[in-house]
C-alpha positions, 0 to 999 in steps of 0.5 A, spaced: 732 457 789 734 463 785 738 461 778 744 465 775 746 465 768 753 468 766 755 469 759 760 473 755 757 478 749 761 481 743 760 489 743 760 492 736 767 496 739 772 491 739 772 488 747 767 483 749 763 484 756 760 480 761 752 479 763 749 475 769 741 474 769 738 472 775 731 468 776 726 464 780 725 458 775 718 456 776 716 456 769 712 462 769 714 467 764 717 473 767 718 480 765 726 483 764 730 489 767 736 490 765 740 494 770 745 500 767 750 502 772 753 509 771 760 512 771 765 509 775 761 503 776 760 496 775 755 491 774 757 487 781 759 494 784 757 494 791 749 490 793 748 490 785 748 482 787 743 483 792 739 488 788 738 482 783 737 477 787 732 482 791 729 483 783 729 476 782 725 474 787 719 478 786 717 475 779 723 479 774 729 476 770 733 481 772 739 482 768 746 487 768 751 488 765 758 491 764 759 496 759 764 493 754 769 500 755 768 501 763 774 498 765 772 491 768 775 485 763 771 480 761 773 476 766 775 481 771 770 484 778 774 491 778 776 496 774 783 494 773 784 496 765 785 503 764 786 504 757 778 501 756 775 506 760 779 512 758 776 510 751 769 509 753 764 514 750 757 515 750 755 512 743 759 505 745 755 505 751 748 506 748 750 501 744 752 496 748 746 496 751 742 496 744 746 489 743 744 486 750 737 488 748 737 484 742 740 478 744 735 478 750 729 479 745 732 473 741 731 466 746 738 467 748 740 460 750 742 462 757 736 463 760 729 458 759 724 461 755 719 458 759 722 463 765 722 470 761 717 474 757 722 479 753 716 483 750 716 486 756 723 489 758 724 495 763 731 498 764 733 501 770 740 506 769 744 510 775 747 515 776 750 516 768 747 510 766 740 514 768 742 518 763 744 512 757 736 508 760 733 514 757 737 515 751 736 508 748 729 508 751 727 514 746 731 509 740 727 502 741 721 500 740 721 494 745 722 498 752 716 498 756 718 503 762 723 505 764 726 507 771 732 513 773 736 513 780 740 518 781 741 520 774 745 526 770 739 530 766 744 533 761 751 531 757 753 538 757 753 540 763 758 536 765 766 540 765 767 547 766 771 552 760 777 551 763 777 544 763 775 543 756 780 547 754 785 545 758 782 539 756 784 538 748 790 541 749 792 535 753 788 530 750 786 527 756 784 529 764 786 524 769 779 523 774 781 521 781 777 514 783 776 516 791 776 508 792 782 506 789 786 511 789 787 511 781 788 516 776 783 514 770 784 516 765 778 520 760 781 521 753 780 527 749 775 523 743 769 522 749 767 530 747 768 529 740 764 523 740 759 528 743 760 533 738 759 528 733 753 525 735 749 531 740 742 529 736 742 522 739 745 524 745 740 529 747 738 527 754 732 533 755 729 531 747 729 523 749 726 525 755 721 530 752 720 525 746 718 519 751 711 516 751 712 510 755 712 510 763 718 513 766 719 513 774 725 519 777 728 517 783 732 521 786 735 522 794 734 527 796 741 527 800 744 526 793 752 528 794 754 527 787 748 529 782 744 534 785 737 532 787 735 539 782 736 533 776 731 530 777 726 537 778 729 538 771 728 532 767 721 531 770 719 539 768 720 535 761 716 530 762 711 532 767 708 525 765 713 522 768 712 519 776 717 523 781 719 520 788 725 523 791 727 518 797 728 522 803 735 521 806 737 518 800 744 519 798 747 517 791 749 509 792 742 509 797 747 506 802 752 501 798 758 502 798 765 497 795 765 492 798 759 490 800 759 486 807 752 486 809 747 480 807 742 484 806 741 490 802 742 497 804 735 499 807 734 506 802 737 501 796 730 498 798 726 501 798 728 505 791 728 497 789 721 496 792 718 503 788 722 501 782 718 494 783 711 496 784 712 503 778 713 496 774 707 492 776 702 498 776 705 499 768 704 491 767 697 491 769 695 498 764 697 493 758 
């Protein structure tokens, strides 16, 4: 039986945001993943739940979380809270993720210490939450490796001249979500926070800098983050594994919602290569 933990966490910017973790309890201690999700995501988007339990069952306490300024209330399942999201930066998402690290590395009372080994810790980020799993792979100590799907390779190639002028002009620009239909706002103060903090923000410096094992995985039928990303951040770190999944596109099949009870056959097999890259980086410690 696979057992669930839901809790709350205080982020250092003001709102609150919500965890789950998932685990067989048989009172043997698992490795931890922590799962990012990426722009316009969430931590239950799509087949993410089934993507924990599928983690969970083969030996990971496997724990996601929604960034506090993604646009979900603590209490909520979709992106309702515009004004959050269109507060949100880089540098409070990687800190977000900083605060769940910690409280994981420190016996957190939801999840049994005999069921989890918080020495060893992997991430897994999508889409621009492959970007964040890099960057605070490069800044903490404790994570053992790392796995990009589908990830951004840089932050500043994002938005033309023209936007960006039209853009601080205005203040905001308006991102359409296909999904739902909502205009969502993006303030002005993401770029500065961008300008303010480049060094820590340097996706090609944080991939050229890692030393733990690193896993790029990529579609290669990606509509929305070419497949040529992942060909840039591997020419970075040519130590790193690169596995482009035929046919993949950028959700792996998902979608929102989700109906099906088991997950989309590409998600699958990103999630068996993802499983195996970690078990082989277990097994050289």
């Amino acid at each position: 039986m696979i057992q669930r933990a839901d809790f709350l966490l205080p982020s250092p910017h003001g709102r609150s945001f919500a965890v789950d973790a998932r685990w067989l309890q048989d009172g043997q201690a698992k490795p931890v993943v922590v799962f990012v999700h990426g722009f316009k995501g969430f931590k239950d988007w799509g087949h993410f739940n089934l993507l924990a339990d599928y983690f969970a069952r083969h030996g990971f306490v496997f724990v996601k979380l929604n960034l506090s300024h993604n646009g979900v209330e603590p209490d909520g399942s979709d992106l309702t809270n515009m004004e959050a999201f269109g507060n949100n930066n880089f540098c409070i998402e990687l800190d977000d993720v900083e605060t769940l690290l910690e409280h994981l590395k420190n016996n957190p009372s939801e999840i049994p210490a005999q069921e989890m080994d918080a020495d060893y810790l992997f991430l897994i980020g999508h889409s621009r939450g492959g970007g964040l799993v890099l960057l605070k792979a490069a800044e903490n100590a404790h994570v053992t490796g790392v796995a990009t799907w589908s990830a951004i390779s840089d932050i500043d190639q994002r938005w033309s001249q023209e936007v960006m002028e039209k853009w601080k002009q205005d203040g905001v620009q308006y991102i359409l979500n296909g999904r739902t239909g909502q205009q969502m706002p993006l303030y002005y103060q993401l770029v500065e926070n961008y300008h303010a903090n480049r060094q820590r923000l340097d996706i090609p410096k944080a991939v050229e800098k890692l030393q733990i094992p690193l896993l790029i995985l990529h579609g290669e039928q990606d509509e929305t983050l070419p497949v040529r990303m992942a060909h840039d951040l591997h020419a970075l770190n040519p130590f790193a594994e690169l596995f482009l999944l035929p046919g993949g596109d950028h959700s792996f099949g998902g979608r929102h919602p989700y109906e099906a009870q088991e997950l989309p056959q590409l998600a699958q097999a990103a999630a068996n290569k993802t499983i195996q890259f970690f078990r082989d980086t277990l097994a050289r410690l």
